[in-house]
DSSP file (Angstrom, degrees, kcal/mol; ACC not computed):
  #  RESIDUE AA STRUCTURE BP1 BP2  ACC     N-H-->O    O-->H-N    N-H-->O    O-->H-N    TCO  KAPPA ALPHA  PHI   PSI    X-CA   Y-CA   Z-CA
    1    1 A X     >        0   0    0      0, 0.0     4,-2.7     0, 0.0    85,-0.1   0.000 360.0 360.0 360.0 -39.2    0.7   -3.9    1.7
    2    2 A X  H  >  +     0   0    0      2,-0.2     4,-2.0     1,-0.2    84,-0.0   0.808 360.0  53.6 -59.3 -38.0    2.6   -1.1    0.9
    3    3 A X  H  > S+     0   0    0      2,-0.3     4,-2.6     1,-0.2    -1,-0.2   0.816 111.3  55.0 -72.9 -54.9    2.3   -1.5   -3.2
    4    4 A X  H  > S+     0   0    0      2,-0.2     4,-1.5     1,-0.2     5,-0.3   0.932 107.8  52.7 -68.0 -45.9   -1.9   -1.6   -2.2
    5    5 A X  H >X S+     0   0    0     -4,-2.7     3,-5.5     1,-0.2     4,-1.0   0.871 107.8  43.8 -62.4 -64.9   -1.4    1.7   -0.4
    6    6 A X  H 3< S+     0   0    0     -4,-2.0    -2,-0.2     1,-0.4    -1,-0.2   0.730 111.0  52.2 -63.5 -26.1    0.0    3.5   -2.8
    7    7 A X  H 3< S+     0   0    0     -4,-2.6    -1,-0.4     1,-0.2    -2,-0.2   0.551 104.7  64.3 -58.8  -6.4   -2.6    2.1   -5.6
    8    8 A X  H X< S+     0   0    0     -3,-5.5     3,-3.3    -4,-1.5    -2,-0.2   0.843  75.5 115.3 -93.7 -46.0   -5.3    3.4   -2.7
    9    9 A X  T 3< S-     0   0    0     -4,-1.0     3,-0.1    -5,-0.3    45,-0.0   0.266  97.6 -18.0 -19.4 101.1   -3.8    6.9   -3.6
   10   10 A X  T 3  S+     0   0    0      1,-0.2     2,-0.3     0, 0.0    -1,-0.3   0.957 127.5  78.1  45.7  38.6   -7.0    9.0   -5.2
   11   11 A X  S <  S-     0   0    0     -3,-3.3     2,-0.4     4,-0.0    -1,-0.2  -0.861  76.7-103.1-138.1-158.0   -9.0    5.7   -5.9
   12   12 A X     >  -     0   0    0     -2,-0.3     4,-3.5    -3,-0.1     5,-0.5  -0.975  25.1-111.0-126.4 146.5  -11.1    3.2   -4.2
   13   13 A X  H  > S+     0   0    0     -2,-0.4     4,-1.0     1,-0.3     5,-0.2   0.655 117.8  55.0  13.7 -79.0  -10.8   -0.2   -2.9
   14   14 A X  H  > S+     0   0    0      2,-0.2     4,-1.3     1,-0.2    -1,-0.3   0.837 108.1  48.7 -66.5 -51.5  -13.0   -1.6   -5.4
   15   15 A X  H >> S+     0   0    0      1,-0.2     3,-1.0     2,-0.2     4,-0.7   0.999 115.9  49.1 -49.3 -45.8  -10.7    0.0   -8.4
   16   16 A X  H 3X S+     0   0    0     -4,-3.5     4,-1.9     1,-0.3    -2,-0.2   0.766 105.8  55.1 -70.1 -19.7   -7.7   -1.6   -6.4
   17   17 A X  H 3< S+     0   0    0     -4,-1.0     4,-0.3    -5,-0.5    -1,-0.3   0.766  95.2  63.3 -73.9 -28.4   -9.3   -4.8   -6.1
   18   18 A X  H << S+     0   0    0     -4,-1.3     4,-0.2    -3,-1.0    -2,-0.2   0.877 121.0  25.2 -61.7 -31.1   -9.8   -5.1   -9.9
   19   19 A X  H  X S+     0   0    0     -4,-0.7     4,-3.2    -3,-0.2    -2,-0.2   0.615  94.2  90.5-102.3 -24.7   -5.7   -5.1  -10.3
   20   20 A X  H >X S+     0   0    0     -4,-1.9     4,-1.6     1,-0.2     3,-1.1   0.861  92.4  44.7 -49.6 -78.3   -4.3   -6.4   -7.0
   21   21 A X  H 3> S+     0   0    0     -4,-0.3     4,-2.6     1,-0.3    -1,-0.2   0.612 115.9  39.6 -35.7 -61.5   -4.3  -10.1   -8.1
   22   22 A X  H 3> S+     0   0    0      2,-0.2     4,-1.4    -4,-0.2    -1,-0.3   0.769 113.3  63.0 -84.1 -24.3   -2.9   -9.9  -11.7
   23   23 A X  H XX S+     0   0    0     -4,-3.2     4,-2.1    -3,-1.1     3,-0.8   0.985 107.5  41.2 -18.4 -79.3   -0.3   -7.1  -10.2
   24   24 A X  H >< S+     0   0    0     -4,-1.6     3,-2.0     2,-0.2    -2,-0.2   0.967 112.2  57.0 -63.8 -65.2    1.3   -9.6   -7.8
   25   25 A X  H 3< S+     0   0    0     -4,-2.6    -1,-0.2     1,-0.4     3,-0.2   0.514 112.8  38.3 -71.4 -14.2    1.3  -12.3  -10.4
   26   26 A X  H << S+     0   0    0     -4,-1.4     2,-0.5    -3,-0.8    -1,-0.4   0.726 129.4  29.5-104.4 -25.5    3.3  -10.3  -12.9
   27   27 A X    <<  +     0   0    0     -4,-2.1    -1,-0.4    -3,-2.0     3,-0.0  -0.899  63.4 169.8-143.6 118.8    5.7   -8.6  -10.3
   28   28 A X  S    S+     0   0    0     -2,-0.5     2,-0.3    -3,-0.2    -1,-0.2   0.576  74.2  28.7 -72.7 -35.4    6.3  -11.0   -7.1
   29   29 A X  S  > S-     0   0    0     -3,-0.2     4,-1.1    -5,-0.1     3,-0.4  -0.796  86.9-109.0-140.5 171.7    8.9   -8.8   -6.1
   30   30 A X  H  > S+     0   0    0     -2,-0.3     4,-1.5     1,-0.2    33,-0.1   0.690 115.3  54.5 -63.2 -25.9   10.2   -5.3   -6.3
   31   31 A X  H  > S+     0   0    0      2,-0.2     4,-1.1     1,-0.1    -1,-0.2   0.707  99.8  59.7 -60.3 -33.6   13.1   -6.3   -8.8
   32   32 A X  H  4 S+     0   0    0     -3,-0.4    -2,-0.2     2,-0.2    -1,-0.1   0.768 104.4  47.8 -80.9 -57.3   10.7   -7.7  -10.8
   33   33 A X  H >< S+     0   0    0     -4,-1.1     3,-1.9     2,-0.1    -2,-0.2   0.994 108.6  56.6  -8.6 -87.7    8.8   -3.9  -11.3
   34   34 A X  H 3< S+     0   0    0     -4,-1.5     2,-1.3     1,-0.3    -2,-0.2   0.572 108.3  45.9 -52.1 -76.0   12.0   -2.4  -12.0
   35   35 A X  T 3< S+     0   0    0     -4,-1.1    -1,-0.3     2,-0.0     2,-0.3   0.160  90.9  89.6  56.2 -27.8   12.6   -4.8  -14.9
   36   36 A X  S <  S-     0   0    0     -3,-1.9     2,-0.2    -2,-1.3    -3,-0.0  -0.687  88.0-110.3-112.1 160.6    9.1   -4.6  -16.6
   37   37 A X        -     0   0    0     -2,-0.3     4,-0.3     1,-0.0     5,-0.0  -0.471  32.0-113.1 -88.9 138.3    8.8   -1.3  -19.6
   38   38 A X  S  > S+     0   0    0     -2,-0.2     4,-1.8     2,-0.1     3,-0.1   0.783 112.0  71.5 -42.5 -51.1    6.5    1.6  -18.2
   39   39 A X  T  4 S+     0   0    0      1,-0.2     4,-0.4     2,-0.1     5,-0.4   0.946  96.1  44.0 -31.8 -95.9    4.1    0.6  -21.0
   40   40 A X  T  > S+     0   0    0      1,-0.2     4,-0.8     2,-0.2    -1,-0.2   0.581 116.1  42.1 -57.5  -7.8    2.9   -2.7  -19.6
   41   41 A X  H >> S+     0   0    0     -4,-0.3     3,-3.8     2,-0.2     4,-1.1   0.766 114.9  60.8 -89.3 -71.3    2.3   -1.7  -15.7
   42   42 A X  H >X S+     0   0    0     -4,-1.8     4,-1.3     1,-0.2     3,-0.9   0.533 105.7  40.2  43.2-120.1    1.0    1.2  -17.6
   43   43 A X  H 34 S+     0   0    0     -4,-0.4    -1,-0.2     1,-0.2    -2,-0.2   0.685 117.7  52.1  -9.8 -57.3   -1.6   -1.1  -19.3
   44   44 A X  H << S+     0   0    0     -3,-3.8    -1,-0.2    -4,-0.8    -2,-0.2   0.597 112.9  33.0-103.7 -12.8   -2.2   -2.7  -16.4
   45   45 A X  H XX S+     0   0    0     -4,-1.1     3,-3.1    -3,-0.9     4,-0.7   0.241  85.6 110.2-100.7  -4.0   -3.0    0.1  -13.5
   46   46 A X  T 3<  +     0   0    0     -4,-1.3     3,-0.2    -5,-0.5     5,-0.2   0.672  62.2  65.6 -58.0 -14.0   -4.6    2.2  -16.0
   47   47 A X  T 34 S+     0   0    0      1,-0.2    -1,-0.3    -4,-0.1     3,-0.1   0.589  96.9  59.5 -64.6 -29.5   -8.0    1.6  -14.5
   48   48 A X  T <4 S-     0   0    0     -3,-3.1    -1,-0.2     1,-0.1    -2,-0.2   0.933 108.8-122.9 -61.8 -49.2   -6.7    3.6  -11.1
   49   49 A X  S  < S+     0   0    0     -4,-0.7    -1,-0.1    -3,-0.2     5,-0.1  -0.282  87.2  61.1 102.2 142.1   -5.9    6.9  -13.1
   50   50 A X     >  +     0   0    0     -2,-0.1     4,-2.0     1,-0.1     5,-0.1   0.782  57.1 164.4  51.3  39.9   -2.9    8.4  -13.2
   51   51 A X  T  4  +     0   0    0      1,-0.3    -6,-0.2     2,-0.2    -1,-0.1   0.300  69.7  51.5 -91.5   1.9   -1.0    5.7  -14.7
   52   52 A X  T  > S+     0   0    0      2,-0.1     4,-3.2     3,-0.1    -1,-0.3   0.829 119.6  39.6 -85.2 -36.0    2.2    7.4  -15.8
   53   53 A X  H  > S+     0   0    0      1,-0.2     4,-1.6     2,-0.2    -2,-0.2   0.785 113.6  49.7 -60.2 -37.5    2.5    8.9  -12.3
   54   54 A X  H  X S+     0   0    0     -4,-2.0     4,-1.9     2,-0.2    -1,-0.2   0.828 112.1  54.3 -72.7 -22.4    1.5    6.1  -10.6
   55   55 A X  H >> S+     0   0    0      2,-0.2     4,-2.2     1,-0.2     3,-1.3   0.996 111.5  42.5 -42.3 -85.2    4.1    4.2  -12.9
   56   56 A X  H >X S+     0   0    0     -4,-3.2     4,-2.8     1,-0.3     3,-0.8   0.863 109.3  54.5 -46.0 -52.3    6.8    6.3  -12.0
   57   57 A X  H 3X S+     0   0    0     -4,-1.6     4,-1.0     1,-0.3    -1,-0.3   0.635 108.7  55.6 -64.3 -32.9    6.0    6.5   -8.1
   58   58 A X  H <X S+     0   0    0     -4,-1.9     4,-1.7    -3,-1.3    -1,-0.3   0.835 107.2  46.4 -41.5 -49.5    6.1    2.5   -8.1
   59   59 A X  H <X S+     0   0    0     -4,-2.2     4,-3.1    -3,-0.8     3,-0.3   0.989 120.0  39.0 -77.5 -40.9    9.7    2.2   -9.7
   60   60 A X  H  X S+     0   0    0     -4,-2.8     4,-2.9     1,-0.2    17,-0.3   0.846 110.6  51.1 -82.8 -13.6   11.1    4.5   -7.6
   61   61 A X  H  X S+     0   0    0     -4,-1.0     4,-0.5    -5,-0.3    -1,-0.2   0.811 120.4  51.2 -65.2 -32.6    9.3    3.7   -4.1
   62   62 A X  H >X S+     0   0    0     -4,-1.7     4,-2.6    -3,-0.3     3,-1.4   0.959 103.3  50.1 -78.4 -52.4   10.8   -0.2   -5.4
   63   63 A X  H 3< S+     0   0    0     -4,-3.1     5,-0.2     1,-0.2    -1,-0.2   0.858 115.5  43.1 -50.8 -27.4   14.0    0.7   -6.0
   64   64 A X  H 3< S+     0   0    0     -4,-2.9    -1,-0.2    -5,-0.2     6,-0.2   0.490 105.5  69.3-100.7  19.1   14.3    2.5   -2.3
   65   65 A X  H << S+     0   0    0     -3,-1.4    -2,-0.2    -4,-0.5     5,-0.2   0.900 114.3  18.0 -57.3 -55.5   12.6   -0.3   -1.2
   66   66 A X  S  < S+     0   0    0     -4,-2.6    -2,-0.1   -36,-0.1    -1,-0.1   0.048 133.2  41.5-111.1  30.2   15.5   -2.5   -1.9
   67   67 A X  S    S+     0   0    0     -5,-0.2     2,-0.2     1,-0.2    -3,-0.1   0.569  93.3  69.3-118.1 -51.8   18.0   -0.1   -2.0
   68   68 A X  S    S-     0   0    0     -5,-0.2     2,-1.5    -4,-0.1    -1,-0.2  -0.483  79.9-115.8 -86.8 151.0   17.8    2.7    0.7
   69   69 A X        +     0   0    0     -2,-0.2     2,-0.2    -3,-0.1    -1,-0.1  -0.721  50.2 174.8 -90.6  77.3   18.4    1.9    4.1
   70   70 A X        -     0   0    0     -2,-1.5     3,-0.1    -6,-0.2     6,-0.1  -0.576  31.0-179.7 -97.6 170.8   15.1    2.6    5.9
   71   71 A X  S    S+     0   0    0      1,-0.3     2,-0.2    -2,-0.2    -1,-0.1   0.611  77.8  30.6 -81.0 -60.0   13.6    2.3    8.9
   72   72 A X  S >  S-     0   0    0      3,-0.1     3,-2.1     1,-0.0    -1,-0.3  -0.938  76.7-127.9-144.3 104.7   10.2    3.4    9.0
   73   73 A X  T 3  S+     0   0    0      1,-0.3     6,-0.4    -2,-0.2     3,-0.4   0.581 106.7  71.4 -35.4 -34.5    8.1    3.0    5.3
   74   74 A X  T 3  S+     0   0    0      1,-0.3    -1,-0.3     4,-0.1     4,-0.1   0.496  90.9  57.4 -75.7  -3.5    7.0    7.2    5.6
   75   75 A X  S <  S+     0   0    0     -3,-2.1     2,-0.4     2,-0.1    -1,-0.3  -0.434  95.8  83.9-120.4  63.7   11.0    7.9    4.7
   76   76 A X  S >  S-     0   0    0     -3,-0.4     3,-1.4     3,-0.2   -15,-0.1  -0.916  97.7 -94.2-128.8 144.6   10.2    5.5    0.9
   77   77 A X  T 3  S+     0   0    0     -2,-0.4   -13,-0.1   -17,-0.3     3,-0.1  -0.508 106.7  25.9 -69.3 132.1    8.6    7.7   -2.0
   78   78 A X  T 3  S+     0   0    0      1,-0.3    -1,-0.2    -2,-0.1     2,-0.2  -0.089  90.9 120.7 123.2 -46.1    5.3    7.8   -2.3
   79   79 A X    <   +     0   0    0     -3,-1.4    -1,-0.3    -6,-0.4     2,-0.2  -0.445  32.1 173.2 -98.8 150.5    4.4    7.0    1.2
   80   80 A X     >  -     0   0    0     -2,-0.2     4,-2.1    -3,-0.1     3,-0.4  -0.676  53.3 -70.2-142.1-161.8    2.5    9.0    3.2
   81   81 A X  H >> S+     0   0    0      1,-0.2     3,-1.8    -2,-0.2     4,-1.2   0.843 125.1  52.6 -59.6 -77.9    0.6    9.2    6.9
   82   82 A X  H 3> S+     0   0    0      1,-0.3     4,-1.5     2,-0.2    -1,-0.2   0.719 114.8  46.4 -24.1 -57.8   -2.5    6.2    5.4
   83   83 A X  H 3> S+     0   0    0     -3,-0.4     4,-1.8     2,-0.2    -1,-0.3   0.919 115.8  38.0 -58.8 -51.7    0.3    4.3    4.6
   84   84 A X  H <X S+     0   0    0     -4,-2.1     4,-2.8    -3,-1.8    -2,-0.2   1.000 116.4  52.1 -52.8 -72.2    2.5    4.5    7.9
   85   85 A X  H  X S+     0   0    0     -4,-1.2     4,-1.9     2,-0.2     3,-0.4   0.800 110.7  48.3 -40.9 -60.2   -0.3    4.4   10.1
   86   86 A X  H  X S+     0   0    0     -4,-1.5     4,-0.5     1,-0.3     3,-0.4   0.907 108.0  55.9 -68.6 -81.2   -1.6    1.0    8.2
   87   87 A X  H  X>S+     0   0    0     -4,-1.8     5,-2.1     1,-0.3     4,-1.8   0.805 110.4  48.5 -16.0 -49.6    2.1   -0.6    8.5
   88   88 A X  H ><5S+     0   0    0     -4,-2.8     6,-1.1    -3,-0.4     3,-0.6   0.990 111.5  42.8 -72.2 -47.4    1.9   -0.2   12.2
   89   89 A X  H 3X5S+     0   0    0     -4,-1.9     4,-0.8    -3,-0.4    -2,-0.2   0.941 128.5  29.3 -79.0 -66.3   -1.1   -1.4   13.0
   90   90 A X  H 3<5S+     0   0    0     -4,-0.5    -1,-0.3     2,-0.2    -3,-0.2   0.501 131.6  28.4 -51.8  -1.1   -0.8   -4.3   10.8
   91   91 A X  T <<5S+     0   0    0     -4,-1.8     2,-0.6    -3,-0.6    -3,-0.2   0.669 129.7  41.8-108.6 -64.5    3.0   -5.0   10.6
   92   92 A X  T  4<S-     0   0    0     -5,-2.1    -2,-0.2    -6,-0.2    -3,-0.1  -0.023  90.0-140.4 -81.7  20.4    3.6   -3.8   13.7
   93   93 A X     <  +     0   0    0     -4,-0.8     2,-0.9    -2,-0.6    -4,-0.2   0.500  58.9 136.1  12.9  27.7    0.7   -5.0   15.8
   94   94 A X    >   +     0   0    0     -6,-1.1     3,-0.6     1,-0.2    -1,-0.1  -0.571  21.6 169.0 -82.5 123.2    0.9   -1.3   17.5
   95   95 A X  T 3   +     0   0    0     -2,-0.9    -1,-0.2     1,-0.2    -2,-0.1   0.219  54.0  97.8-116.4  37.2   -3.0   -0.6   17.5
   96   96 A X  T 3   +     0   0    0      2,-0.0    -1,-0.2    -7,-0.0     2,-0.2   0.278  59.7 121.5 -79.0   2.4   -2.2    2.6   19.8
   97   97 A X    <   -     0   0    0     -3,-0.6     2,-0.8     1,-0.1    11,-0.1  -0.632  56.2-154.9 -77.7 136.4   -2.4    4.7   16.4
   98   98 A X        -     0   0    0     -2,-0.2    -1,-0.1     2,-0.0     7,-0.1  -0.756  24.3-172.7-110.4  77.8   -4.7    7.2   16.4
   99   99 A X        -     0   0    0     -2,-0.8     3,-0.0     1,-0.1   -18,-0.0  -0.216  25.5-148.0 -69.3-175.7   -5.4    7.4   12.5
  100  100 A X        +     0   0    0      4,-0.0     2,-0.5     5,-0.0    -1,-0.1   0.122  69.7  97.8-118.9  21.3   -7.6   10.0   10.5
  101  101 A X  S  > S-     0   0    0      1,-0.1     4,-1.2   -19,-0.1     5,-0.3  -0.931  76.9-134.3-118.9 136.0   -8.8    7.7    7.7
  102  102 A X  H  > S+     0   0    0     -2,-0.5     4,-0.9     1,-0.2    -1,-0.1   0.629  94.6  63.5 -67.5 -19.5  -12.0    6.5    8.4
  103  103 A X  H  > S+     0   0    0      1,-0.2     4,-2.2     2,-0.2    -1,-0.2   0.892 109.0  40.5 -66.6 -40.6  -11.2    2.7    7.5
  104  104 A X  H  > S+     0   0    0     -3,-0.2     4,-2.0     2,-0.2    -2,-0.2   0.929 111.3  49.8 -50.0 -52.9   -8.8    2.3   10.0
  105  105 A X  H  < S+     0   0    0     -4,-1.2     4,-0.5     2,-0.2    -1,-0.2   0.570 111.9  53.9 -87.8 -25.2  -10.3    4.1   12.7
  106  106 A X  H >X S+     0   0    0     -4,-0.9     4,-2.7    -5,-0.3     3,-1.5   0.874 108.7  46.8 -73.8 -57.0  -13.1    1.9   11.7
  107  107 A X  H 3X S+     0   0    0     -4,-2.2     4,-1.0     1,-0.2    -2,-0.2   0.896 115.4  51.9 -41.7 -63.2  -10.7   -1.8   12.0
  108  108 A X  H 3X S+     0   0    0     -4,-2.0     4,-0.7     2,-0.2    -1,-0.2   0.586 107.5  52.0 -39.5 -32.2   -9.5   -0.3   15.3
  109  109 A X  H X> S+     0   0    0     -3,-1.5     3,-2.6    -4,-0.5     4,-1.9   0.971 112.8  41.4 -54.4 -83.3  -13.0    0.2   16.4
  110  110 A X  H 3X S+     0   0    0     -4,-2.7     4,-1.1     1,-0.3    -2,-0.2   0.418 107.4  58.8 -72.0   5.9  -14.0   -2.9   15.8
  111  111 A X  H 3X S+     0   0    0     -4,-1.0     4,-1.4    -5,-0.5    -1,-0.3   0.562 106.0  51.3 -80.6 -28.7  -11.1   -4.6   17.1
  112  112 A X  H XX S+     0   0    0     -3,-2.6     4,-2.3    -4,-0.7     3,-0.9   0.946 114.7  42.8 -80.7 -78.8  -11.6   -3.0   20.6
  113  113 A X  H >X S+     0   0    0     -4,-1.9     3,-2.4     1,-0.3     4,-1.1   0.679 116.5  51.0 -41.0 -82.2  -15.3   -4.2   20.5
  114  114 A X  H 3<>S+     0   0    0     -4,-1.1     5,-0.9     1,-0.3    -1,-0.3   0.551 115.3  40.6 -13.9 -66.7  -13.9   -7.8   19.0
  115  115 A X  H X<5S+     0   0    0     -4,-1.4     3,-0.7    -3,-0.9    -1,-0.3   0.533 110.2  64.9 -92.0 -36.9  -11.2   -8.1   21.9
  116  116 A X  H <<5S+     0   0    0     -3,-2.4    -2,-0.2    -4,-2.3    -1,-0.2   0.579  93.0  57.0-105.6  15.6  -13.8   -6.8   24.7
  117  117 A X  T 3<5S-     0   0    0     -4,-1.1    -1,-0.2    -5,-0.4    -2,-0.2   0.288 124.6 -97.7-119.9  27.8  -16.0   -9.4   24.4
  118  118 A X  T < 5S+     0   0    0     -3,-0.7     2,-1.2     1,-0.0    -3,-0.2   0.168  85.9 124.1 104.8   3.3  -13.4  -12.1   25.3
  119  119 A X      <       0   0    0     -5,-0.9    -3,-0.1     1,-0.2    -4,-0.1  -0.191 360.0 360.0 -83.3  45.5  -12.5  -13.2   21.7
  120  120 A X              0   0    0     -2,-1.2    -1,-0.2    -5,-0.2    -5,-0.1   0.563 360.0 360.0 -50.9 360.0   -8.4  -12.5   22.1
């Protein structure tokens, strides 16, 4: 979930959807990343934009992924409020977040509407 935010970073959805798949299928895991030449993730996000940056901002958000002793996803590089907020409400079933990106605020919506017409 996390890997998808940061690919969300200045694209859309629809770009991120073109890559998600074959992403996971070449790196399962965060070790897996770290491992791979710049070139071929490269190659393979270039469609996003910004694919040396995004490059970089992968290995090192994996490596304190499995390295750094966190807590909370907003203290990993890379991640920022869209991301945190999304990790609670999904990870963290808190849906007391009051994001400010309108997809969210939308899920939340329609999760109160979903929940008050008896469908728990």
């Amino acid at each position: 979930m996390l890997v998808c935010c940061l690919f969300l970073n200045q694209t859309t959805r629809k770009q991120v959807d073109k890559i998600r798949e074959e992403f996971f299928l070449r790196y399962p895991s965060p070790q897996d990343l770290l491992k791979t030449g710049d070139e071929e993730i490269e190659d393979l996000i270039k469609s996003l934009g910004f694919k040396r940056v995004r490059t970089q901002r992968l290995k090192r958000f994996s490596l304190e992924f499995i390295s750094k002793e966190w807590k909370e996803p907003i203290e990993l590089h890379g991640i920022g409020k869209y991301a945190q907020e999304s990790w609670e409400i999904f990870q963290k079933l808190n849906f007391n977040v009051q994001p400010t990106d309108g997809a969210l605020i939308d899920y939340l919506n329609w999760l109160e509407i979903y929940k008050t017409n008896g469908r728990n």
